[in-house]
Residue frames as qw, qx, qy, qz and C-alpha x, y, z in Angstrom:
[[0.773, -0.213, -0.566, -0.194, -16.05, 1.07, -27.63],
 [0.414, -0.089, -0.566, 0.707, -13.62, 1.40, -24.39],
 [0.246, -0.104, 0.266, -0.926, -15.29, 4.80, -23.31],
 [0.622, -0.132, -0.534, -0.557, -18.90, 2.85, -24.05],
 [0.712, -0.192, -0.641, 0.214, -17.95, -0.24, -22.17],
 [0.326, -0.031, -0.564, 0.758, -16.61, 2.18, -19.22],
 [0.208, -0.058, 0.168, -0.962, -19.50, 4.81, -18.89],
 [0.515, -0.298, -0.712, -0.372, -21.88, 1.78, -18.75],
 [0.412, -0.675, 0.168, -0.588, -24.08, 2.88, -15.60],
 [0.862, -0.478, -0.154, -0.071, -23.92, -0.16, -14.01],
 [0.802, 0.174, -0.082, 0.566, -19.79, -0.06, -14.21],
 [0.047, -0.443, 0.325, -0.834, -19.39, 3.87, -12.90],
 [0.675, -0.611, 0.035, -0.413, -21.84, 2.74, -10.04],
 [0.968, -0.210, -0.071, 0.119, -19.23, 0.29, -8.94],
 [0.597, 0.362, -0.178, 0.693, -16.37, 2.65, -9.57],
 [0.080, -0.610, 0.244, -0.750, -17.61, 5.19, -7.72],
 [0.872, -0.450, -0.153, -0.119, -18.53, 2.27, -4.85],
 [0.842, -0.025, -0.142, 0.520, -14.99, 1.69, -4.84],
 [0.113, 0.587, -0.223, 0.770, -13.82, 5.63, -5.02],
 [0.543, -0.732, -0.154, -0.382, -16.15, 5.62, -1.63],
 [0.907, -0.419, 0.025, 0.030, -14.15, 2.97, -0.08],
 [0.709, 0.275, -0.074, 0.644, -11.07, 4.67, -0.99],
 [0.040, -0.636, 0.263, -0.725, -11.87, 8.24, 0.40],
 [0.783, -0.536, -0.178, -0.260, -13.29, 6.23, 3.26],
 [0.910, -0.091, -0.097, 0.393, -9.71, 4.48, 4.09],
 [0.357, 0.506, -0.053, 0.783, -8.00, 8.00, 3.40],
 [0.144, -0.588, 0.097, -0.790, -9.65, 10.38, 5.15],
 [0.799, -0.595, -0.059, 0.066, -10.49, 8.00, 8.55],
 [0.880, -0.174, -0.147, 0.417, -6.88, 7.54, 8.36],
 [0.249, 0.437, -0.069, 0.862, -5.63, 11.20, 7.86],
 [0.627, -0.724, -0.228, -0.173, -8.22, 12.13, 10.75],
 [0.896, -0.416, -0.154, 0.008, -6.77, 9.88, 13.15],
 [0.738, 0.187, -0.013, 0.649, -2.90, 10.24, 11.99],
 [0.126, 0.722, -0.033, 0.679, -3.11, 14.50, 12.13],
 [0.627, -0.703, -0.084, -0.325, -4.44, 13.84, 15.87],
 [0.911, -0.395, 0.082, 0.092, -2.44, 11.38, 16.78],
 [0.735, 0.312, 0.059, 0.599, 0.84, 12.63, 14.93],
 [0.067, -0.730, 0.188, -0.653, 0.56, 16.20, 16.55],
 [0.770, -0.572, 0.113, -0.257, 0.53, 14.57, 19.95],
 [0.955, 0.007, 0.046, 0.292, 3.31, 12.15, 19.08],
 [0.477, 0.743, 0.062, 0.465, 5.18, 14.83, 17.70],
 [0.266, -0.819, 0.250, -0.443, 4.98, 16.98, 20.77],
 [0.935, -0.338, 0.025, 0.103, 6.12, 13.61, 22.82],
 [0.956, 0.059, 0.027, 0.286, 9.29, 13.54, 20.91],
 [0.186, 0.787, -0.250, 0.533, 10.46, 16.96, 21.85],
 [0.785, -0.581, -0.210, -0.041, 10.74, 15.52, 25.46],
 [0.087, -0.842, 0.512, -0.148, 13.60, 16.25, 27.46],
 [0.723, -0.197, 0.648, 0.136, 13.97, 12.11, 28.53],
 [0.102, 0.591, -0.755, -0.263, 16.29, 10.30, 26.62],
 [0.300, 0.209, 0.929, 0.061, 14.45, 7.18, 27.46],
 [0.580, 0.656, 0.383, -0.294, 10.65, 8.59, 25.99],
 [0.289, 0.719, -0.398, -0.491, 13.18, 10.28, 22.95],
 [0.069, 0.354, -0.888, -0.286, 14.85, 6.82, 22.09],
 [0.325, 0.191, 0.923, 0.077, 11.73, 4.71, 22.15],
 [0.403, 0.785, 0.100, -0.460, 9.60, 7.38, 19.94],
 [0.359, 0.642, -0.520, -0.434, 12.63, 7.27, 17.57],
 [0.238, -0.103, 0.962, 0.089, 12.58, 3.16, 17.61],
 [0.416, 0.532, 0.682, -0.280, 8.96, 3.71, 16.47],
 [0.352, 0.795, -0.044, -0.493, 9.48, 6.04, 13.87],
 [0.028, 0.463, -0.810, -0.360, 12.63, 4.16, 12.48],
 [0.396, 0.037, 0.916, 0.050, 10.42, 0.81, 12.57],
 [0.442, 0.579, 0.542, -0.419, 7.90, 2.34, 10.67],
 [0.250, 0.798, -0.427, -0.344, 9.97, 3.82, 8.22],
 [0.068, -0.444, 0.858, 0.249, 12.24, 0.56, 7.48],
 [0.331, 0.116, 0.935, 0.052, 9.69, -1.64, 7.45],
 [0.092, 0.001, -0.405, -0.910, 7.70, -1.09, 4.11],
 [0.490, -0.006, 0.015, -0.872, 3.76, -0.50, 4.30],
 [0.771, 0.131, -0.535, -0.320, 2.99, -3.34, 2.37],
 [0.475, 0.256, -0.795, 0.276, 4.77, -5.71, 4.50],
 [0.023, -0.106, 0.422, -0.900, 2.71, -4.24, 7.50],
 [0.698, 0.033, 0.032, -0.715, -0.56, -4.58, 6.06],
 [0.584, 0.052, -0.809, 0.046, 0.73, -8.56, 5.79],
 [0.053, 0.015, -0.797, 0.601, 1.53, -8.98, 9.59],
 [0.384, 0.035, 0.453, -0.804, -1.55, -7.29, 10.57],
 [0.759, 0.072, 0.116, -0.637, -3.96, -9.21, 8.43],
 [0.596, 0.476, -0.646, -0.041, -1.93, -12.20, 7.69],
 [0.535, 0.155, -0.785, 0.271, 0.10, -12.86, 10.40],
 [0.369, -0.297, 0.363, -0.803, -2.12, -11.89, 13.18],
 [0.850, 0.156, -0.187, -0.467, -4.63, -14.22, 11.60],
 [0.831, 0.131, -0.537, 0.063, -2.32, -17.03, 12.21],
 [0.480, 0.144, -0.660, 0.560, -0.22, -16.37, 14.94],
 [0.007, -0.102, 0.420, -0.902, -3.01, -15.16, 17.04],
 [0.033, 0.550, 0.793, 0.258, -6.21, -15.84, 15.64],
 [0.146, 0.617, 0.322, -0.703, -7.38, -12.58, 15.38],
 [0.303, 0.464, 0.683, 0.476, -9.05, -12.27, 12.24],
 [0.121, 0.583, 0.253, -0.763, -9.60, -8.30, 11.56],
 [0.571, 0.750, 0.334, 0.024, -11.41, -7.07, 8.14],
 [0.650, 0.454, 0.257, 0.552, -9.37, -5.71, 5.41],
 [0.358, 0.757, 0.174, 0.518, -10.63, -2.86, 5.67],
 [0.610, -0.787, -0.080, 0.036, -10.01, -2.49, 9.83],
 [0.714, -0.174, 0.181, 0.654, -6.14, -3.51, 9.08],
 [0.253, 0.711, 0.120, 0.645, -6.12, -0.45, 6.18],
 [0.304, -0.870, -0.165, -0.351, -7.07, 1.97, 8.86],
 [0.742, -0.622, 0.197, 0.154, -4.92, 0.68, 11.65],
 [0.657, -0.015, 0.184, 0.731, -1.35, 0.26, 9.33],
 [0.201, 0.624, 0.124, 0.745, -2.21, 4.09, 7.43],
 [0.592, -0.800, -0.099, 0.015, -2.91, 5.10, 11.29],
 [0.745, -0.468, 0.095, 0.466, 0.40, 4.04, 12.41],
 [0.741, 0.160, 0.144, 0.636, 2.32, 5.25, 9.67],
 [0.005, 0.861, 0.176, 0.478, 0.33, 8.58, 9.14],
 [0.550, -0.827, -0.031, 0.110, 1.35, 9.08, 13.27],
 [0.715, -0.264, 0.231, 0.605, 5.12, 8.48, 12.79],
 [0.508, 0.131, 0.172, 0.834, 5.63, 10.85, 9.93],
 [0.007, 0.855, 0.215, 0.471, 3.27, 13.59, 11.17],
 [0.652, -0.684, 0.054, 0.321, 5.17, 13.30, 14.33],
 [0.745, -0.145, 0.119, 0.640, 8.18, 13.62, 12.62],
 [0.147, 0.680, 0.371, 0.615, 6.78, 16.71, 10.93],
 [0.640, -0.683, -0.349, -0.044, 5.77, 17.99, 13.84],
 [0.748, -0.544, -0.123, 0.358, 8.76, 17.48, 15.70],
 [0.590, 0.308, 0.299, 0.684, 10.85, 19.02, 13.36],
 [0.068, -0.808, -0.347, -0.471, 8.61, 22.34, 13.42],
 [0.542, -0.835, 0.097, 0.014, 8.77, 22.88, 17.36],
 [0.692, -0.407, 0.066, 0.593, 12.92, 22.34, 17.30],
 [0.470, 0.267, 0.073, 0.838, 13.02, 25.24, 14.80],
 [0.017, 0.902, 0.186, 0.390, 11.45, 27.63, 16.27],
 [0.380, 0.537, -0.493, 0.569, 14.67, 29.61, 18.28],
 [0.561, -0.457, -0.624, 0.295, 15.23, 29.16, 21.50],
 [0.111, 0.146, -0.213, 0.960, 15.76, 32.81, 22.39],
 [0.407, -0.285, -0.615, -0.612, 11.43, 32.32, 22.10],
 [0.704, -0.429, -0.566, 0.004, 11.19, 29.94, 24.55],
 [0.480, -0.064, -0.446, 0.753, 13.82, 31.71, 27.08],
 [0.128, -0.277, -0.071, -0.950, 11.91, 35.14, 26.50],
 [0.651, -0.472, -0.411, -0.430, 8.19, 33.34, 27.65],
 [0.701, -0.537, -0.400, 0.246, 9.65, 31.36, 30.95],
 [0.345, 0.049, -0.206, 0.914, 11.74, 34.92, 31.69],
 [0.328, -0.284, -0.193, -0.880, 7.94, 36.43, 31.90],
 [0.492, -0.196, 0.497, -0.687, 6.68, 34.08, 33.88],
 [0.841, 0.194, -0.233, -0.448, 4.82, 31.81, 31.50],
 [0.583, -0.317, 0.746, 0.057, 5.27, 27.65, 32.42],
 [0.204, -0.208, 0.843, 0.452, 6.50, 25.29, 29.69],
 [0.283, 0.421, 0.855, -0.103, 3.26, 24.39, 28.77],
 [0.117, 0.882, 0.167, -0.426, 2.01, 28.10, 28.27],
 [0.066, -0.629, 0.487, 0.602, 4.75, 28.32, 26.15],
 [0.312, 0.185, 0.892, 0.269, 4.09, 25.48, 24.10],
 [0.245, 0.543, 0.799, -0.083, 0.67, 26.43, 23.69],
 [0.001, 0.885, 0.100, -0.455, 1.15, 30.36, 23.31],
 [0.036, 0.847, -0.358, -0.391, 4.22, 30.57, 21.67],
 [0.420, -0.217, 0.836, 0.278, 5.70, 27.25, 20.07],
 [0.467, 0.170, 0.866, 0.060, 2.47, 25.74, 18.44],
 [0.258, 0.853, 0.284, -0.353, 0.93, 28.59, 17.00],
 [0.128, 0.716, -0.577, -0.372, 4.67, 29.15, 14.60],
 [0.408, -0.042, 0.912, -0.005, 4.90, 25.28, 14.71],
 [0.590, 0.491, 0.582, -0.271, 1.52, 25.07, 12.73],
 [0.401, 0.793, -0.169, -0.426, 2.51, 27.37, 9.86],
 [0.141, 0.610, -0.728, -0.278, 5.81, 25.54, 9.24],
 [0.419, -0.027, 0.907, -0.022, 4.25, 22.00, 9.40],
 [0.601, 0.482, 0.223, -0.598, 1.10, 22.89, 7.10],
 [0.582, 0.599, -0.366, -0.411, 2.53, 22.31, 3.75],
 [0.029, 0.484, -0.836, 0.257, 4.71, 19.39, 4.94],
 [0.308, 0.061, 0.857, -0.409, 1.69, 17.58, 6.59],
 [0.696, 0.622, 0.105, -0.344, -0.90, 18.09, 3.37],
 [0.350, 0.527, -0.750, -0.195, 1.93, 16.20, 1.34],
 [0.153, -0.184, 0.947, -0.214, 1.92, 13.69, 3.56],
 [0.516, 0.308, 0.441, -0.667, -1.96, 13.57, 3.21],
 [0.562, 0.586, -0.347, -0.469, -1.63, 13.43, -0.26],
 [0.238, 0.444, -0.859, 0.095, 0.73, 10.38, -0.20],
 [0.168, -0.151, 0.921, -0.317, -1.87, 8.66, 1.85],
 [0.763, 0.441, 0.137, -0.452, -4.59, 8.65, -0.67],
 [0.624, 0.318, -0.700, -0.135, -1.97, 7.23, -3.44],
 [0.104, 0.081, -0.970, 0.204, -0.70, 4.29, -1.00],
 [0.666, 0.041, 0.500, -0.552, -4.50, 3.71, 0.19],
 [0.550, 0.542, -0.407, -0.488, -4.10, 1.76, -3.09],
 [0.085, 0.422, -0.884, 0.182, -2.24, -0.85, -1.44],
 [0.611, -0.158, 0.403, -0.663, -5.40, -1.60, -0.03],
 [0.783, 0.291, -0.226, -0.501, -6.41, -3.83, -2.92],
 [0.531, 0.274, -0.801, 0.021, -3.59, -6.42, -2.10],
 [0.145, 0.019, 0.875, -0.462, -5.14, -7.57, 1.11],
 [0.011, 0.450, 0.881, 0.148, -8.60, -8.02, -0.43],
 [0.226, 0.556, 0.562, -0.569, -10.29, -4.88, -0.29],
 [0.327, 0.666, 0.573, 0.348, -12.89, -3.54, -3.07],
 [0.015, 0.680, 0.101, -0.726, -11.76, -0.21, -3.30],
 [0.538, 0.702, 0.043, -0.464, -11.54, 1.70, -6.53],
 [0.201, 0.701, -0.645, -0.229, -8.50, -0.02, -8.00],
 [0.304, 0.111, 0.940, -0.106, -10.08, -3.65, -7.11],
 [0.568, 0.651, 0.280, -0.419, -13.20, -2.44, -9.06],
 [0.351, 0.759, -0.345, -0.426, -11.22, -1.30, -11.71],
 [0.012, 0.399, -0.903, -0.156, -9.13, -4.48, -12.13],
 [0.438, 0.224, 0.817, -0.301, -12.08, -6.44, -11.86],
 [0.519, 0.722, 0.039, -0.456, -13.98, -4.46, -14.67],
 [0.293, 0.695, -0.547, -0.363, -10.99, -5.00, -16.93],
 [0.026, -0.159, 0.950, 0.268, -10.59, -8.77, -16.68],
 [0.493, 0.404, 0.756, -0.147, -14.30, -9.32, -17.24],
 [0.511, 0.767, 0.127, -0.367, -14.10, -7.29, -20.23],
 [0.208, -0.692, 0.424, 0.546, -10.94, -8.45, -21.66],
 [0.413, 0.161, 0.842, 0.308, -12.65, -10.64, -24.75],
 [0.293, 0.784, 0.533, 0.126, -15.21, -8.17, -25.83],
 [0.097, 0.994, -0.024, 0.052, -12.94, -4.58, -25.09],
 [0.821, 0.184, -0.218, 0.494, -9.31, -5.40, -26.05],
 [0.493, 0.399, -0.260, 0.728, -8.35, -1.61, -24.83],
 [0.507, -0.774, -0.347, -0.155, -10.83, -1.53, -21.71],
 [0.638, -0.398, -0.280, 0.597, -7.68, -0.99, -19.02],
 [0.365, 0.334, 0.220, 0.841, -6.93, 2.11, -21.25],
 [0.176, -0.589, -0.019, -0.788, -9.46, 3.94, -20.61],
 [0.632, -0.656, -0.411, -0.041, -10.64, 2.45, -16.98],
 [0.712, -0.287, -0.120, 0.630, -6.97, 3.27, -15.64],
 [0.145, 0.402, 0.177, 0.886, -7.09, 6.44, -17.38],
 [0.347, -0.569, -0.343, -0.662, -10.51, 7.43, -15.52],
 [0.711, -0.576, -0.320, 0.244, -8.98, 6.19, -11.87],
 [0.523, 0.121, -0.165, 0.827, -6.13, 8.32, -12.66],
 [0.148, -0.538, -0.186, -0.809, -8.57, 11.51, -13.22],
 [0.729, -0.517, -0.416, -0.172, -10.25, 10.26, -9.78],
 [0.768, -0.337, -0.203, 0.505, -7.24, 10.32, -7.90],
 [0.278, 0.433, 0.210, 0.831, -6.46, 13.87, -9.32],
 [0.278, -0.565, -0.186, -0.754, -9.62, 15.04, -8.15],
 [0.664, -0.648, -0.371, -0.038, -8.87, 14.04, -4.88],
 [0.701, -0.229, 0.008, 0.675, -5.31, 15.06, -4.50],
 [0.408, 0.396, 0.237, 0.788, -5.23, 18.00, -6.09],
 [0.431, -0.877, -0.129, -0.166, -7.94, 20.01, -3.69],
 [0.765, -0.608, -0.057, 0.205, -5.03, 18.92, -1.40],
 [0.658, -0.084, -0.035, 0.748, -2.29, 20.56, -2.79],
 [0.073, -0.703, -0.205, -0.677, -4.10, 24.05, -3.55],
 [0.562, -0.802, -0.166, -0.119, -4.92, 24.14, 0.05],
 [0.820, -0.155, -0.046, 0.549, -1.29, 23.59, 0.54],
 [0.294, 0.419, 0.341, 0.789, -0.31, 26.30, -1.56],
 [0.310, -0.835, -0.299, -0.343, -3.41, 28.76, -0.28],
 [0.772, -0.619, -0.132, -0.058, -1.93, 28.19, 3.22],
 [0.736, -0.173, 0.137, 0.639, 1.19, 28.62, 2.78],
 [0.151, 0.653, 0.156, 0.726, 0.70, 32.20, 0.58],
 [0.386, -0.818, -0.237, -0.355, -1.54, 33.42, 3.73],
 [0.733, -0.672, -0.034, 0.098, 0.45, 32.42, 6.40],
 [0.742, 0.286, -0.255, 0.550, 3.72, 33.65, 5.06]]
């Protein structure tokens, strides 16, 4: 009767409305975060001490303070202490933005300080300017060791896009919870299977993403 109740058309057309508005919240925000987290990254090799310590004041705030709490401020307390009223789904985008930047930077950053410095001496002993190096010799080793490292992270921002649901959006886990309390008088063990069939969803998005991991990491050893 659960599988029945779940595979009712009108009830997968609304799950998979919600799946949309989950890869939708993911994959803008993994975009935006790879771009902006490979740029950040490269910032936070800097040689200043002032650009190094306010990069790492950004990374630490992001880190200590937990997601959740984040997606408050922004659609909460913004809303009050500003009057800026953004959409649910604008705040998603903008808090998995910020966070996605800080820890692909830190990925990132991590990459370019291992590659040896004998590397870097050898390029500007040839002639080549910091930049050249970067571009020639750093990022090109940099990429390999960040790959697997930065498709985790990816991964990790499809589960937490989940959060989404506590600030009011209809993603696939607001569907789902919805389905289940309007069925909970006629299909005592609806959650069973509905939660079961988001899990398999979330699988079949995550899981491409760790093969590629894997793949990429074999090729590029």
């Amino acid at each position: 009767m659960g599988l029945e109740y779940l595979f009712q058309p009108a009830h997968l057309e609304r799950l998979m409305f919600g799946l949309i508005e989950t890869i939708k919240i993911s994959f803008i925000s993994i975009f935006f975060a790879a771009i902006l987290g490979a740029i950040f990254g490269i910032i936070m090799t800097s040689k200043s001490l002032i650009v190094r310590s306010i990069c790492h004041l950004y990374l630490e705030s992001i880190r200590i303070i937990p997601i959740l709490v984040w997606l408050f401020i922004f659609y909460f307390g913004f809303a009050t202490w500003f009057n800026w009223q953004l959409s649910s789904f604008s705040v998603c985008i903008v808090v998995f933005v910020m966070w996605g930047t800080a820890e692909m930077g830190d990925l990132v950053r991590a990459a370019i300080s291992s590659i040896d410095k004998h590397q870097r001496d050898t390029s500007y002993a040839l002639g080549m300017t910091h930049w050249q190096t970067l571009y020639y010799i750093v990022l090109p080793q940099s990429l390999k060791r960040v790959t697997p490292g930065s498709i985790n992270l990816f991964t990790r921002m499809v589960q937490t896009s989940s959060l989404a649901v506590l600030i009011g959006v209809v993603d696939v886990i607001k569907v789902g919870q919805q389905l289940i309390e309007n069925s909970l008088l006629v299909v005592p063990n609806a959650s069973l299977w509905i939660y079961g069939f988001i899990f398999i969803l979330y699988f079949a998005i995550c899981y491409p993403l760790s093969k590629l991991a894997a793949y990429l990491e074999k090729i590029w050893e």
